[in-house]
N, C-alpha and C positions, 0 to 999 in steps of 0.2 A: 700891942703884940698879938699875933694871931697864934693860934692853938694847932696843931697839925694833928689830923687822928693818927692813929698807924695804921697803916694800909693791911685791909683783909686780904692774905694772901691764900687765903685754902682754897678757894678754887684751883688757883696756878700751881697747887702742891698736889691735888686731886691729879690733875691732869698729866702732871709729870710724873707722877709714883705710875698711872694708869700708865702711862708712854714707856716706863722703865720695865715693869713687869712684863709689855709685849716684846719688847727689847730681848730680856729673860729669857721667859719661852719664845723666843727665835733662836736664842744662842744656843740652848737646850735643846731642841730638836735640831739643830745644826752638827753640832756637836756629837749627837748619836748616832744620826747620819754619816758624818764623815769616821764614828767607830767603827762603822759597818760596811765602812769604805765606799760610800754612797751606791750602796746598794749592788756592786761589782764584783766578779770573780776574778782573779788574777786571770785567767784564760781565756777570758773574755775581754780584757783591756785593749781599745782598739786606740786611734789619733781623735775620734769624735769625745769618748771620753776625755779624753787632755785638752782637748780644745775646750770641752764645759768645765771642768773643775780650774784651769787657767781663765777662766769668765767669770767663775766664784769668785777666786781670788782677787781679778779685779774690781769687781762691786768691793769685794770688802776691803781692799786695800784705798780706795774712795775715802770709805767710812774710817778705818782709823787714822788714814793720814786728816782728815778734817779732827777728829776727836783730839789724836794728842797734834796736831799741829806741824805736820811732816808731810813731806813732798810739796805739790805745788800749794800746801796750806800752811808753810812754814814763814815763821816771821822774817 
């Protein structure tokens, strides 16, 4: 019978809590960012703005449909 250790996994915990917290602080200055209406006056809202904030939301719509597994990353 052979013995198996348990595998040291703190590295791979390091590195993920490190990946999570840059995660974090993205979502947090995202987030304040778009409290402040990324940085826009209503009077100043042109089509180049819609065009960037519709570019946000596609990068991020990427990221959650892979996270929960929706759109073309649905089972």
């Amino acid at each position: 019978m052979t013995t198996r250790r348990a595998a040291d996994n703190s590295k791979a915990l390091d590195a993920f809590m490190a990946a999570k917290v840059e995660i974090d602080t993205m979502l947090e200055s995202l987030k304040a960012l778009s409290d402040d209406h990324f940085e826009t006056h209503p009077d100043e809202i042109n089509w180049g703005h819609v065009g960037t904030l519709k570019h946000y939301a596609g990068l991020l719509r990427q990221i959650t449909d892979s996270a929960f597994k929706e759109g073309e990353h649905a089972a």
